[in-house]
Phi, psi and omega in degrees: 000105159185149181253160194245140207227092142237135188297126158280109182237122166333077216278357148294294179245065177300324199295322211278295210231079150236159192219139114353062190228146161258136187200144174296165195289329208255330179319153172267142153307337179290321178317279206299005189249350189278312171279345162284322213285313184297341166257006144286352162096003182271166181261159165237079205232349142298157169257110182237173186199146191251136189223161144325122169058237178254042176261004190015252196278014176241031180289112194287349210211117188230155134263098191279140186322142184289126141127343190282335139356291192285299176336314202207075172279158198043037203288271201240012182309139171255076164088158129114196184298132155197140196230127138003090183262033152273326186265318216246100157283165182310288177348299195288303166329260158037278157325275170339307156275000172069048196249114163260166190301150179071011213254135160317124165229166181242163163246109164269135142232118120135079214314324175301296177310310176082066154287111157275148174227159163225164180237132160277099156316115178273307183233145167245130191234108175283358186269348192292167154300126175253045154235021224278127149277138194335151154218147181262148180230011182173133174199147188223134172078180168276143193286168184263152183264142222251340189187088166296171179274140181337134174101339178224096142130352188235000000 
């Protein structure tokens, strides 16, 4: 049984737009990027993908939107791993990286824009449900707009 407390930060403007979220050991990334994505102000209307440390696209190791793989085998990976987080829960990634508290992962969505996030492991709580669903618990600033108003920003 355990939950991951990790800070999500908006890597153009980390102080201003960060989110909290805690999620069981057993949840899929996808489950946990669907509640960063509605809390960060985003859509799931993109192609994303969660990679090692600040490295986005130089990730050796990427966990990718469920079907995109199969869409595009040997797509846009530079070497190294990539898996299904529709298949891959928050527990095995973990694993996989070898992540201890204060330790990095990135978030990419939407391969044109390039929304970056990076996430900080805040916490590991061996006593939580690791059935626990994201919940965001602590957020600081507004979320961003993902489709500004005619006239602004495109």
């Amino acid at each position: 049984m355990t939950t991951y407390r990790f800070r999500v930060k908006y890597e153009h403007d980390p102080r201003s737009l960060w989110r909290d979220i805690v999620v069981g050991a057993d949840r899929t990334l996808n489950q946990f990027q669907s509640v960063l994505n509605s809390a960060v102000g985003l859509d799931q209307d993109h192609l994303w993908f969660f990679g090692t440390d600040q490295d986005y696209w130089d990730s050796g190791v990427q966990y990718k939107r469920p079907g995109e793989i199969k869409q595009s085998p040997g797509g846009i990976l530079r070497g190294g791993e990539e898996y299904d987080a529709g298949e891959t829960t928050v527990g095995q990634m973990t694993r996989q990286l070898d992540l201890d508290e204060r330790d990095r992962i990135c978030y990419l969505f939407d391969y044109g824009d390039e929304w970056r996030f990076y996430a900080i492991l805040k916490e590991i709580n061996e006593d939580g449900p690791s059935d626990k669903k994201p919940e965001v618990v602590k957020e600081k600033g507004e979320p961003v707009e993902q489709y500004p108003p005619p006239g602004e920003g495109w």
